[in-house]
C-alpha positions in Angstrom: -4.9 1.2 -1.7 -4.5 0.3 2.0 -7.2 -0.6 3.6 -7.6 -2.5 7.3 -11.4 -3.0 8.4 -12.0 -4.9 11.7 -14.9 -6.3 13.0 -14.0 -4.7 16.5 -11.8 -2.5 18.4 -11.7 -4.3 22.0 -11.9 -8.3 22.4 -12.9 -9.4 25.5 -10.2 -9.6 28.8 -7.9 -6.5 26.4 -7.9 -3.2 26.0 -8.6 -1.2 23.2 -7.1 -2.2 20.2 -4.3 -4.2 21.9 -5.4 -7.6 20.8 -4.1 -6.7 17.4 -0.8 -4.5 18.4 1.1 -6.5 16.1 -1.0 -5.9 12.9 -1.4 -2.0 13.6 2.7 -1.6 14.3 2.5 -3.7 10.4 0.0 -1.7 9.1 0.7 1.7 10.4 5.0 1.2 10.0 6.4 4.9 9.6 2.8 6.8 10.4 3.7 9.8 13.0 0.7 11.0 12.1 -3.0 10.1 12.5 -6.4 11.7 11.8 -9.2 9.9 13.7 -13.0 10.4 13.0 -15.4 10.1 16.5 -18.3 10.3 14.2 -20.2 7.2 15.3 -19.7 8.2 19.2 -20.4 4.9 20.8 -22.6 5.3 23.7 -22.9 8.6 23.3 -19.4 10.0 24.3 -18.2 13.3 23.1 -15.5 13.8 20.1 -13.5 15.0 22.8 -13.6 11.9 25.1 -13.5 9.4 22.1 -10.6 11.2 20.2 -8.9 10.9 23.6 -9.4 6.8 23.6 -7.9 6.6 20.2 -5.1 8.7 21.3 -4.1 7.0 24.4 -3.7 3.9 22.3 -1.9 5.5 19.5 0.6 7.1 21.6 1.8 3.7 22.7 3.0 3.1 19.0 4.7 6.6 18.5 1.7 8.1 16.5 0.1 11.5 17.6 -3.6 11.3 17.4 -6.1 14.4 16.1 -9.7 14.7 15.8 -11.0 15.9 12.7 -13.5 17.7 14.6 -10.6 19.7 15.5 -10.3 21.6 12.3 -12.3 23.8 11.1 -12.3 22.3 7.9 -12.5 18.5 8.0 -11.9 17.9 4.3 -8.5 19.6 4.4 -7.4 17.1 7.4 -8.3 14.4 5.2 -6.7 15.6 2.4 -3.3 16.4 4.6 -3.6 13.3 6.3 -0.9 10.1 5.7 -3.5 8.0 7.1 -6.9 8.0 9.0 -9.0 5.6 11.3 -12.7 5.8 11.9 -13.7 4.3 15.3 -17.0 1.9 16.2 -20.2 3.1 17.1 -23.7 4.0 15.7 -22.9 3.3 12.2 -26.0 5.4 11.0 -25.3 8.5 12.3 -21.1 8.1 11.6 -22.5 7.8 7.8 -24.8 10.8 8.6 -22.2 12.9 9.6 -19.8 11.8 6.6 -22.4 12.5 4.4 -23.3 16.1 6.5 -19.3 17.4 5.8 -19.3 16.3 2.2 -16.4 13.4 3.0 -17.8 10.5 1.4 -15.6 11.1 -2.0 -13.0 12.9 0.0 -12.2 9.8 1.8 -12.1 8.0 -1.1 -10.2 9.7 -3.2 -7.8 10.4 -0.4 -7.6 5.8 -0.4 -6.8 5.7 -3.7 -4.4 8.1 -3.7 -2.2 6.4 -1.0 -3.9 7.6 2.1 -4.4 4.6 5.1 -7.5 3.8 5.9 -8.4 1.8 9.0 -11.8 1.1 10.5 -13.5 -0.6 13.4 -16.9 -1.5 13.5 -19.2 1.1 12.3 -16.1 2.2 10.7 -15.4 -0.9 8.7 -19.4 -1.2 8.2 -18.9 2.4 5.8 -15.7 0.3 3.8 -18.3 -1.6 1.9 -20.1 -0.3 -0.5 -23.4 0.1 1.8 -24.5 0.0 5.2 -27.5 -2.1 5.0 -25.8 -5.2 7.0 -25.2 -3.0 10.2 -26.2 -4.4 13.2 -26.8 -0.8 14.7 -30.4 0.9 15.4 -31.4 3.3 12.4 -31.3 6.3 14.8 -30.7 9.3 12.0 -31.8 8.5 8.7 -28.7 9.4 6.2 -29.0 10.9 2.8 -27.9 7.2 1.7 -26.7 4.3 2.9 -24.2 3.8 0.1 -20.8 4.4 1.9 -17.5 4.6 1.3 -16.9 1.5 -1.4 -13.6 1.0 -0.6 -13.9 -3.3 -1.0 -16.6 -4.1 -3.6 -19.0 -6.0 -1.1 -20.6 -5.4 2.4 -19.8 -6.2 5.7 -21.1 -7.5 9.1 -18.8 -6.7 12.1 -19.3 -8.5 15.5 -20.9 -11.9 13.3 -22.3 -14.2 16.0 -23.0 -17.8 15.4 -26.1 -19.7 16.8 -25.3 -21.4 20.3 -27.1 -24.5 20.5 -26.8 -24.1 24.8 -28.6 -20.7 24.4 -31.9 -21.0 25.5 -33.0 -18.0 22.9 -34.5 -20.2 20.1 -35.1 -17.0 17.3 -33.9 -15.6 14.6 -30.4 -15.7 14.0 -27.8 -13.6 12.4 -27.4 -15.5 9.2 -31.2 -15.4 9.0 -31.2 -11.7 9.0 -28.2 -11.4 6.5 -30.1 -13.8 3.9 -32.8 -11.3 4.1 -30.7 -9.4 2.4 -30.5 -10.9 -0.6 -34.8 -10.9 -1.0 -33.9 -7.8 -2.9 -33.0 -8.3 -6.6 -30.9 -4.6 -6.5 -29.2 -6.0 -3.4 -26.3 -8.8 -5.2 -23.2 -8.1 -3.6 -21.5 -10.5 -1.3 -21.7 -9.9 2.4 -18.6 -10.9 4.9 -19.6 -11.4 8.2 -16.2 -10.5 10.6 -15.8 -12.8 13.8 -14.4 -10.8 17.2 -10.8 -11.0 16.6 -10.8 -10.5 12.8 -10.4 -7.9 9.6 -10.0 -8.0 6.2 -6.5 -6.2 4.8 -6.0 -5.2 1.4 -2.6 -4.6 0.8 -0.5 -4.5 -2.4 -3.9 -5.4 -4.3 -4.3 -8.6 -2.5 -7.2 -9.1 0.3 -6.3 -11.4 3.2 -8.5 -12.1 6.6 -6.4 -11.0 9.4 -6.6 -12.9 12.9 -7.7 -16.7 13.7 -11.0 -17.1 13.1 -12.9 -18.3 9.5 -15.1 -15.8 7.9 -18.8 -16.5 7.1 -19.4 -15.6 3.3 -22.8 -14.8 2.1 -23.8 -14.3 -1.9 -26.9 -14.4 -3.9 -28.2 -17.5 -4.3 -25.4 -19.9 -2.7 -25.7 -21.1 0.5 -23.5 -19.3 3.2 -19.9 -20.9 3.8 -16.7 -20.4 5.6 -13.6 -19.0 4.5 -10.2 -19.8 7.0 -7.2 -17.0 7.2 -5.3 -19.7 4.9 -7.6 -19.1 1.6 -8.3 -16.8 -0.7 -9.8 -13.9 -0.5 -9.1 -12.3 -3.6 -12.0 -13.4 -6.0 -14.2 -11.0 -3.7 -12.5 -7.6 -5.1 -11.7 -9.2 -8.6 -15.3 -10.7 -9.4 -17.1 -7.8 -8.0 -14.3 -4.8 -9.4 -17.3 -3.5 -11.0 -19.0 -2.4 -7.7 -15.9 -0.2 -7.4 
């Protein structure tokens, strides 16, 4: 399996997707080929006008870009695809429409078998094994919000950390994540993914891509930090079983 999920597709003063040109060229080396999914349609755009985005960006490192809204028959492009990337957005109704065309197990057979998956956002929030540490409004109500289970554990893009100079004195992000674990069904880990940052599993090993530590949350430890230097590793082998 090949997997890249990043906690966003544009970093602020870039384009899209250009602050990390150097690990798609790695990650996507001898792709011509790419199927990208629009489901999540952030802000509203059109699978038209989104496909269009990813395409632009694409072209730049010699991949063609298609929408699988462009065939008729969207499990097909995943099963013909050599590798696939599903763009940010509202990850509820992305997971709605996975669930609505019946992809959920496409797409992950189609990972195991060799096909590249990369996600962004809402897309990286469907490579864990649920959705339930989205930061999106519940706007459609999926069948589920199990997802994809690519990595055995869940994720939280765009993680924020309290700013002592902000005058907003509330509930933070690592508040609402431990609410998580209130839940006694709810026991895997959670990652939560700094601007600038992914997790890549490649050749069975899981690394943190980019500069920035990741904040690490599990049942009944206190939340703690994790540099691109350490391993990452005991997440997929301690947790296989959530596979």
């Amino acid at each position: 399996m090949k997997v890249l999920l990043l906690s966003t597709s544009t970093v602020y003063g870039k384009p899209y997707l250009e602050y990390c040109t150097s690990l798609l060229e790695d990650f996507y080396s001898n792709i011509k080929n790419l199927l990208f999914v629009p489901y999540a349609r952030p802000g509203g755009m059109t699978y038209d006008d989104y496909t269009a985005v990813a395409a632009t960006r694409f072209e730049k490192l010699g991949i063609k870009t298609t929408g699988i809204h462009e065939n008729d028959n969207p499990t097909k492009s995943i099963q013909d695809a050599e590798a696939m990337f599903i763009g940010g957005g509202n990850t509820f109704f992305l997971l709605n429409e996975l669930y609505a065309n019946d992809l959920i197990f496409t797409i992950r057979d189609a990972v195991k078998y060799g096909m590249l998956y990369m996600g962004t956002s809402a897309g990286s929030n469907v490579g864990g094994l649920t959705v339930n540490n989205t930061n999106d409004m519940p706007i459609i109500y999926p069948p589920s919000f199990k997802s994809l289970g690519l990595l055995p554990f869940n994720l939280n893009p765009h993680y924020l950390d309290p700013n002592p100079d902000s005058k907003h004195k509330g509930e933070t992000r690592e508040t609402r994540i431990k609410e998580f674990f209130t839940l006694e069904q709810n026991n895997q880990p959670v990652v939560g993914l700094r601007e600038g940052s992914g997790l890549l599993l490649k050749d069975n090993k899981l690394r943190l891509t980019g500069d920035l530590s990741a904040r690490i949350f599990e049942n009944e430890k206190e939340p703690y930090e994790l540099n691109p230097t350490d391993d990452f590793n005991f997440l997929i082998k301690e947790h296989s079983e959530s596979f």
